[in-house]
N, C-alpha and C positions, 0 to 999 in steps of 0.2 A: 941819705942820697943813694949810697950803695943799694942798699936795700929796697928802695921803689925802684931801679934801675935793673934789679933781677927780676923783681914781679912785674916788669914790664916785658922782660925779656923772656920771659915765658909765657906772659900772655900771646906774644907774637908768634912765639914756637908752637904754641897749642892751636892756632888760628889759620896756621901758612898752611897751605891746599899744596902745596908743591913737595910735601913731607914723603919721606917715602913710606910705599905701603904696608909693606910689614909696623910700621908702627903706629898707623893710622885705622882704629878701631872701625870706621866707617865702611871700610871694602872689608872688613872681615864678616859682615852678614851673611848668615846663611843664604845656601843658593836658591834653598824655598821661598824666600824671604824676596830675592830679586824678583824672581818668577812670578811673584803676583802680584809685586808692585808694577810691573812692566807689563803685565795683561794688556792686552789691547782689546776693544770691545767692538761692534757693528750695529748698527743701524740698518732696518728692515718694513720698518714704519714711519709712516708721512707723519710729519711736525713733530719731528725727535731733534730739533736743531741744537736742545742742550746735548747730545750725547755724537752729534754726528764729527767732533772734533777727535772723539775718543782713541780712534784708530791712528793718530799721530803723536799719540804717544808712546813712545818705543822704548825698547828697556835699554839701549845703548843709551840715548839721553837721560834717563834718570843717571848714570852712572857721570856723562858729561858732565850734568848739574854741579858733579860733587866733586869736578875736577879732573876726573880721569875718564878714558873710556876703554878699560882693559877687563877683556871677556874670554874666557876659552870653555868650550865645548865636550861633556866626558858622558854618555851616555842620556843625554837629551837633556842635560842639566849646561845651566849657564852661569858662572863661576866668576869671580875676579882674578885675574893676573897681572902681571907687572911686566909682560914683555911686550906687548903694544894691542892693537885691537884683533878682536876675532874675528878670524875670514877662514869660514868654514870651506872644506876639501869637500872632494869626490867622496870621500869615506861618510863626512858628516850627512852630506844628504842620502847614503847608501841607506844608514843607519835612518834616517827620517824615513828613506822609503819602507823599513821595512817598519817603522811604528804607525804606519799610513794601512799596510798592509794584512798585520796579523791578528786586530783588531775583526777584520770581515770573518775569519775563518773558526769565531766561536759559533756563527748560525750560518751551515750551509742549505740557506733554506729562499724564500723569498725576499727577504729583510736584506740577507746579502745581495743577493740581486740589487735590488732595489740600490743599497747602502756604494757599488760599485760601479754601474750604469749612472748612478749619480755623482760619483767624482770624476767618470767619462765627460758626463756635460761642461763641468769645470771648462776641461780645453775648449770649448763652443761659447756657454755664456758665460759661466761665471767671473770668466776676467777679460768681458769685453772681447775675445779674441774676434768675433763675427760682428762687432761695432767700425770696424776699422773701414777707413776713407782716404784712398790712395790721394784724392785729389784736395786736401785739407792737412791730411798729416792725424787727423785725429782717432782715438779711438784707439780697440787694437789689445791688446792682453797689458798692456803695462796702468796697474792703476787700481785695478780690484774696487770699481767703485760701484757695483751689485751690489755692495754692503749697505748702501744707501739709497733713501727716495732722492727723487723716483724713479730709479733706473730698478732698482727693486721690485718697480710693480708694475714692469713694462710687462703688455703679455705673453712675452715669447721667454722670460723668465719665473712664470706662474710655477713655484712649486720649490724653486731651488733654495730657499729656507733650509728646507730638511736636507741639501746637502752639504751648507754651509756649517750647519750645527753638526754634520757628521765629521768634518774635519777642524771643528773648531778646538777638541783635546789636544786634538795634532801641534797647535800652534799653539796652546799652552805648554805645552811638553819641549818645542823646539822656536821657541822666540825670536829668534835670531833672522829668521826665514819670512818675507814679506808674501802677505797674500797673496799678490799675483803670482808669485814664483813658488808657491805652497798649491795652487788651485790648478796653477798649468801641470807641475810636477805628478798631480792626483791624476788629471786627464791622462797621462803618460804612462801613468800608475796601471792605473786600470785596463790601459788598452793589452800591454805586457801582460800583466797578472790574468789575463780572459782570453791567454793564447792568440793576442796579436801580435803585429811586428815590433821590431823593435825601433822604440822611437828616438835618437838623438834630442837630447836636451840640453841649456845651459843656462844658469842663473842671472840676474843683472834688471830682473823687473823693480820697479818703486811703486808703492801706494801713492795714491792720490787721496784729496777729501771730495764730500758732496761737489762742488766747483765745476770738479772735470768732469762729472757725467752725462753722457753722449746721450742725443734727444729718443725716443720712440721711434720705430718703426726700421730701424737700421737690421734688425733681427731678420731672418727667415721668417715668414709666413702659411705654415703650411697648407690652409686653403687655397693657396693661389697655384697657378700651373708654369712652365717652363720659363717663359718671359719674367716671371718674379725671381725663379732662381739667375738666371743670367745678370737683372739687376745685380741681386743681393752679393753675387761673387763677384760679379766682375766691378764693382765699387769698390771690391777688398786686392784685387789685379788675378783671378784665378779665371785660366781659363777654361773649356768644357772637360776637359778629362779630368782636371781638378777638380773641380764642380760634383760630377760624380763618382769619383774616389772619399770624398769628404764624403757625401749623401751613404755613401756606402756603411756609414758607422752603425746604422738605423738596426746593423744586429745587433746590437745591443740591448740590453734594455727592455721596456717597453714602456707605453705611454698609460698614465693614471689620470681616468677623469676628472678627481677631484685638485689637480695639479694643472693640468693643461686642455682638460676637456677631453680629449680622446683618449680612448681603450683600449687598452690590450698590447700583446707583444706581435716583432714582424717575423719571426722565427719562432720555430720551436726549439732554438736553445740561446736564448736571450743572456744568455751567462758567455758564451764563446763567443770569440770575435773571430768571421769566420766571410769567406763568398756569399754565404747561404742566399743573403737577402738577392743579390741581382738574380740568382737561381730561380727563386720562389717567384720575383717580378713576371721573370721569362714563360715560367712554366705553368703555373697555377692561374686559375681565372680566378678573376676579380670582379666584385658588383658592389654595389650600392649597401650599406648598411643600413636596414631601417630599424630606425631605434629615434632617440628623440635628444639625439647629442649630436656634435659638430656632423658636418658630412666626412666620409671616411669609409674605405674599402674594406672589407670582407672577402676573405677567401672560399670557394662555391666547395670546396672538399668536407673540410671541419668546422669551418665560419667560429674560429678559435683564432686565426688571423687577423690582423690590420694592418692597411699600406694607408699612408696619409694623398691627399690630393696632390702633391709636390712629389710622392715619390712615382705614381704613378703617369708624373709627366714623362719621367724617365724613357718609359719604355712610346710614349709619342712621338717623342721629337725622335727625328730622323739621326740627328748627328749626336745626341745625349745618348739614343740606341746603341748605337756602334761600342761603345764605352763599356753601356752594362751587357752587352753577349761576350766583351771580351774578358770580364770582370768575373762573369759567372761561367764562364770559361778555365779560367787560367786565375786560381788563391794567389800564387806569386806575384803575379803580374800588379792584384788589386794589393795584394801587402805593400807592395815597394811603393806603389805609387799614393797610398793611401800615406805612408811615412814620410814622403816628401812634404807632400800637401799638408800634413798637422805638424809638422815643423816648420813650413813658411806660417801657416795660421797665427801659430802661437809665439813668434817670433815678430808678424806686422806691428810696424811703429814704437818698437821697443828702441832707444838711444842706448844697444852693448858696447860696452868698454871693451868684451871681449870680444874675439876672431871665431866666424866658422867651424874653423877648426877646431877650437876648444871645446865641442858641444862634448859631454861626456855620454857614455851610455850604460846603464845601468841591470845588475843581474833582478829576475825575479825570484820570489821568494819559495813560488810554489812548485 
């Protein structure tokens, strides 16, 4: 009787979840080991419904599974502890900014370009922020669900694949940090790192699955003229000078036809975030491209330029005008007001725990 009374009594001690950690082999797995059990993967293609759950599995619940959910953070590795869950600092997302960051700066060439200009877009589509609907509540940067059809193949997201896959190591490396708040943080990223202003940020976004994504056409359009931009912001509550302090991002970058149909960059230094673009609107004549791709401006100097039908509303409308002579006037002017405007953006319909005031601001690297 003794004797089945002990082997009983340590089958129970080998089975109790409540054991502490130190002698419980299971949290003693390596942290490479976490790390790609907790991968989280995306959906980009229609009729992936076996894989579009994939993204809600998070490496804090594998840990839950097993009873506990204690994580701490040492160089982008995600680790078991015993002092309660991980809530990464100021420091942790310093340290992401900078593995977000130093990655671009082995090709300073087009590829960078490219690879930066396209974590910019991040703060625009990639996480909804420009889906947002003052008068529903929906949409809006919390939810990252571009990971999915068909928000995926809406066409004002044509292309962004390739910037999802440029920061998809990022979020193998730093788990912890959900889409949305990985994809806004890159748009932030990039505006700073390409000598923009600086942008106030603060964490507190959630993934969604397929479910929540926001229907077609909520996006800008760039074929269309003033009245469509008026729609498209003022559904999201911005008004004109907003309106075109956001539009103002357009130095950036430039557009690839095989991504969104249109050509080419609207400055000559597509890498700087800079006045340049209301400048060039003001100053430069613009005509018709004939070529046998979307409609789109050309500049009459070098015809190496492109302005989209939408930015060229700018300078018709009488009251959008006033904005870009004061923009291409006064870099300050359009910095400050460009920083407000992508921190209400990426901020709409998000439910933060945290205050305003908490937003942190982050140094760059370069």
């Amino acid at each position: 009787m003794a004797t089945a009374a002990r082997t009983f009594t340590r089958a129970v001690a080998r089975s109790n979840p409540l054991r502490p950690v130190a002698r419980n082999a299971r949290f003693a797995l390596p942290a490479q080991t976490l790390r790609a059990t907790s991968r989280r993967g995306y959906s980009s293609e229609a009729g992936s419904g076996k894989s579009s759950n994939s993204p809600l599995i998070w490496g804090i619940g594998l840990a839950a599974a097993g009873g506990v959910g204690y994580y701490f953070y040492q160089n982008g590795d995600v680790k078991a502890k015993a002092s309660g869950p991980f809530v990464p600092t100021k420091e942790d997302y310093q340290k992401l900014w900078t593995g977000m960051w130093l990655p671009t700066q082995k090709k300073r060439n087009g590829s960078w370009s490219a690879n930066m200009s396209f974590r910019f877009l991040f703060g625009w589509h990639g996480t909804r922020s420009g889906t947002y609907d003052k008068e529903t509540g929906t949409g809006g940067s919390n939810g990252a669900t571009m990971r999915f059809a068909p928000e995926s193949e809406h066409g004002a997201n044509a292309g962004l694949k390739v910037a999802r896959d440029f920061l998809e190591p990022v979020k193998e490396k730093f788990p912890w940090i959900s889409y949305s708040d990985l994809w806004t943080l890159a748009g932030v990223c990039a505006i700073q790192e390409m000598q923009g202003p600086t942008i106030p940020w603060r964490p507190g976004r959630q993934d969604k699955d397929f479910t929540a994504c926001t229907p077609d056409g909520r996006l800008p359009d760039a074929s269309k003229d003033q009245k469509h931009i008026r729609d498209i912001f003022g559904r999201m509550g911005f008004d004109d000078r907003e309106m075109v302090a956001l539009i103002g991002a357009h130095s950036l970058g430039r557009a690839h036809r095989d991504r969104s149909g249109y050509e080419g960059p609207w400055d000559f230094s597509p890498t700087v975030f800079s006045n340049e673009f209301f400048r060039l609107l003001l100053e430069e004549k613009w005509s018709w491209r004939k070529w046998n791709g979307p409609a789109q401006y050309t500049d009459n100097s070098t015809k190496t330029l492109m302005m989209l039908p939408t930015d060229i509303a700018l300078v018709k409308d009488k009251e959008f005008r006033k904005h870009v002579e004061r923009y291409a006037k006064d870099s300050d002017a359009f910095f400050k007001d460009f920083s407000d405007a992508f921190v209400k953006l990426l901020e709409l319909g998000v439910p933060f725990t945290s205050k305003p005031e908490d937003r942190w601001t982050f140094k760059t690297s370069s």
